[in-house]
N, C-alpha and C positions, 0 to 999 in steps of 0.2 A: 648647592646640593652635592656636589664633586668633593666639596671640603669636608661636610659632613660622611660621605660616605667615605670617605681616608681615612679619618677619624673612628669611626665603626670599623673599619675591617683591622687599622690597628688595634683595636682593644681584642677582638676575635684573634688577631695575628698571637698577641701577646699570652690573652688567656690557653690559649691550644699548644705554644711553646710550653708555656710552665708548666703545662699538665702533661705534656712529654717527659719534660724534664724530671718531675717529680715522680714519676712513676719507674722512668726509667736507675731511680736510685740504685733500685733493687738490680741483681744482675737478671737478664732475661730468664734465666733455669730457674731463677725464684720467684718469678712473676705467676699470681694468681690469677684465675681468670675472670674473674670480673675487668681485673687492672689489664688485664693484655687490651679485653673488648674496648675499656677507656683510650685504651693507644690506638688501637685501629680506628676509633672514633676521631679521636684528634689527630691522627696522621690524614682522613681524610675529610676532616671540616679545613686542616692546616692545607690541604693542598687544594682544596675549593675554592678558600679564598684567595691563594695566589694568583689561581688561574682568572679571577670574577676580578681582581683587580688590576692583572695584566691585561685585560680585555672594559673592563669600564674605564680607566683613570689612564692605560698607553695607547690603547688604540683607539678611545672614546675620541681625543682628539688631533692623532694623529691618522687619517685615516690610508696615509703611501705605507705608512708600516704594514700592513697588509699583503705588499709583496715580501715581507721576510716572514710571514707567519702564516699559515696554513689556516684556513676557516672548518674545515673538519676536526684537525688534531684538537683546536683551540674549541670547538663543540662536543669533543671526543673528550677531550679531559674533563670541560664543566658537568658531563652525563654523569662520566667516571666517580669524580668527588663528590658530585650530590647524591648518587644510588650507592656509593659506599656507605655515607655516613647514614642513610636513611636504615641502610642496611644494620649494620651496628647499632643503631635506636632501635632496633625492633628485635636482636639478639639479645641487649643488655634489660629491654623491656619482659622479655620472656624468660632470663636467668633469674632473675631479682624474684617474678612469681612462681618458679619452682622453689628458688629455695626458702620463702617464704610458707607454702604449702606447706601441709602435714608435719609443719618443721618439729609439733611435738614428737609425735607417731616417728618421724625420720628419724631424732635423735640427732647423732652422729653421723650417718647413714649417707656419704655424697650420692650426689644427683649426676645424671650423662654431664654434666658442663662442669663439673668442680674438675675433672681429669683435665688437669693442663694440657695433653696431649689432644684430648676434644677440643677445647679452648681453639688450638692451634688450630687445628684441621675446619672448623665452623669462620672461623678469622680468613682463613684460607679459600673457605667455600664463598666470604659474601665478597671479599675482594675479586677470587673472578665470577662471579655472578653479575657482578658491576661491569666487570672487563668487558664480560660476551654479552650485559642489553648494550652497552656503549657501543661497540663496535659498529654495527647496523649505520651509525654516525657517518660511515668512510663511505658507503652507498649512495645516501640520500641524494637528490638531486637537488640541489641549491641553485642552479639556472632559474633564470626570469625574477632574480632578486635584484637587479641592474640599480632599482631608482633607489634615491639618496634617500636615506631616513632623515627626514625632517628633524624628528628629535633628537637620534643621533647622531646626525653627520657621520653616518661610517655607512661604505658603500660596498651591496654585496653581500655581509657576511653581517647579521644581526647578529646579535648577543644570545639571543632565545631561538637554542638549537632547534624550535618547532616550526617556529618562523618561515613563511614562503610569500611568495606573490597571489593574494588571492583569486585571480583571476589564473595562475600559471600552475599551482598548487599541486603534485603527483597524486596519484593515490596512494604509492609509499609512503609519502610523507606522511601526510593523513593517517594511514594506517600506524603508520609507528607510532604519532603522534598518541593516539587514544590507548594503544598498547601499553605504550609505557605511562601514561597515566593512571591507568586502571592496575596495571602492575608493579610499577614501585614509587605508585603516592597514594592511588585509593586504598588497594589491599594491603600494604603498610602501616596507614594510618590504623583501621580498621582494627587490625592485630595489638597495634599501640596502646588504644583503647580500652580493647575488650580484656586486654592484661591489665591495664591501671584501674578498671572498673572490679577484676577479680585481686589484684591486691589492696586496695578500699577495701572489699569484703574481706579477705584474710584478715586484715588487722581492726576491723571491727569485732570481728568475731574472739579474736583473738584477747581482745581486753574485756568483752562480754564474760568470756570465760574467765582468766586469772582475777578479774578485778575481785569477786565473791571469796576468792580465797583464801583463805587466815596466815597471814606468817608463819613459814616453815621451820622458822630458827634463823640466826645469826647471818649464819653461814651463808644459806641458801637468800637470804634476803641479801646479803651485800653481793652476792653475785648476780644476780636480777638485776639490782642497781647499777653496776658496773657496764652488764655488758645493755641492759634494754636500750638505755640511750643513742647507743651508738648504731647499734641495728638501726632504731627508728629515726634516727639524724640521716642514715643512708639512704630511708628506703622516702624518704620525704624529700630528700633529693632526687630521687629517682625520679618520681611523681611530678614533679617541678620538672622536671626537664620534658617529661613526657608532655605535660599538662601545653608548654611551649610549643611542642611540635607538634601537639593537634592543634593548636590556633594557627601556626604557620601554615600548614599543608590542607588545613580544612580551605581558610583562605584564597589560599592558591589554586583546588580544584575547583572550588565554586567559580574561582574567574576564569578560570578556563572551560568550565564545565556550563556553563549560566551563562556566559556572554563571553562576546567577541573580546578579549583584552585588548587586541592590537588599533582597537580604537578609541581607546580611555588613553589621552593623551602624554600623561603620566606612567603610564606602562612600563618604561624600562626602567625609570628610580623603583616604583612600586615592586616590579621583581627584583631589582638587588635587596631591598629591603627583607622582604620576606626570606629569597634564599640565603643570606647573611645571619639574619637575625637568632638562628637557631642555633648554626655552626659559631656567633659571637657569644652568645648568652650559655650552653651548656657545657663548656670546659668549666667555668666559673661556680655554677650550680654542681656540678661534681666534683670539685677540685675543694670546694666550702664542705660541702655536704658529706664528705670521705676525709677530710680532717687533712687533708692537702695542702689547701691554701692556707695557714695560717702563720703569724707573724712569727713564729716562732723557730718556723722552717725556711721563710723568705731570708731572716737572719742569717739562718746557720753559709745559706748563698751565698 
């Protein structure tokens, strides 16, 4: 299982490098902003998995490391890079169906999030928004976690910053536990949604409409052609990545929400799986789907 998941967070490792990479082509003053939200995405899926891998694959089995490493900080970051990147899914999920909206009626017309300067400042907002729910991390009490996790062998400091002694359990805990559930997985997800279900509707609507229409001429036709595909290669990326991260997080709250996880034996593979699987899979799907990945630019490398 250990080899398998190295394996998985290097393909994650590698897909959130190149989509750094390749974005960062451009110099940052000419960064659009869809492309900035892709970096703040892969800067923190890129820094999740470091941290989910310093803590599954170094301290999974060595457990004296533990005196050079801080069980808050190492809980403090996993928060940090998972509420980032959910953050940024849920930005890039609501840019995509603005600008898809009224885009005939809009025209030309940007929207709040085309202003690069917005861009920055919403990039800026989910990074500390992420900062200040993580924080709360450096409080918790983690006393009465003494006994050895059976599955893990690491003592003390579980992997799953929600983690207590059931019988020792604060009400802090507790409480923050459900908070941050309910605030940056349920009402996330929620939003992920209800944007991928209203851009479905945009682009249904949207072909209901053009398709009855008669050729405009030359002109206007080979520009349709030009650019349709690419809009819709994007935005079918988008959906795809969305589509990932409602199966992930649905997943995930049902097992925390429905039943006890910490007693489904499997529990800490099963959440690296899931918290990986998103942060692996969506540089890839965006990096395809925006004309990124292709062989042509891996070359020019």
């Amino acid at each position: 299982m250990t080899s398998l998941g190295i394996f998985i967070s290097a393909i994650g490792f590698l897909g959130n490098i190149f989509l750094i990479l390749f974005i960062a082509q451009n110099k940052f003053f000419r960064l659009k902003s869809f492309e900035l939200f892709l970096l703040g995405l892969a800067v923190s899926n890129l820094e999740e998995i470091l941290v989910v891998d310093i803590y599954e694959i170094i301290i999974f089995h060595n457990a004296s490391l533990l005196e050079h490493w801080s069980c808050q900080t190492l809980k403090f970051l996993t928060a940090f890079g998972e509420t980032a990147s959910i953050l940024f899914t849920v930005l890039i999920s609501i840019f995509r169906y603005q600008k898809l909206r009224d885009a005939e009626k809009r025209v030309n017309f940007p929207i709040f999030l085309d202003s690069v300067r917005s861009a920055w400042m919403m990039s800026g907002v989910c990074m500390l928004l992420a900062m200040i729910i993580s924080v709360p991390i450096y409080v918790m009490n983690i006393q009465g976690q003494e006994e050895v996790n059976s599955t893990l062998n690491v003592i003390g400091c579980p992997p799953d910053f929600f983690q207590c002694h059931v019988d020792s359990c604060p009400l802090l805990n507790k409480l923050y536990k459900y908070v941050f559930l309910l605030a940056c997985n349920l009402l996330p997800l929620l939003i992920v949604t209800v944007t991928s279900c209203l851009i479905i509707r945009v682009l249904v609507n949207q072909k209901m409409v053009v398709a009855p229409v008669p050729s405009a001429g030359a002109l206007g036709h080979s520009s349709a052609k030009s650019k349709g595909p690419k809009i819709q290669r994007s935005t079918v990326a988008v959906l795809t990545a969305m589509a990932v991260f409602q199966l992930d997080w649905t997943l995930y709250l049902l097992l925390h929400l429905a039943v006890n996880p910490y007693e489904i034996p499997s529990w800490p593979y099963l959440q690296f799986f899931i918290s990986t699987s998103y942060t692996t899979i969506s540089p890839y799907v965006y990096g395809i789907g925006n004309n990124m990945f292709t062989l042509k630019k891996f070359m020019r490398r």
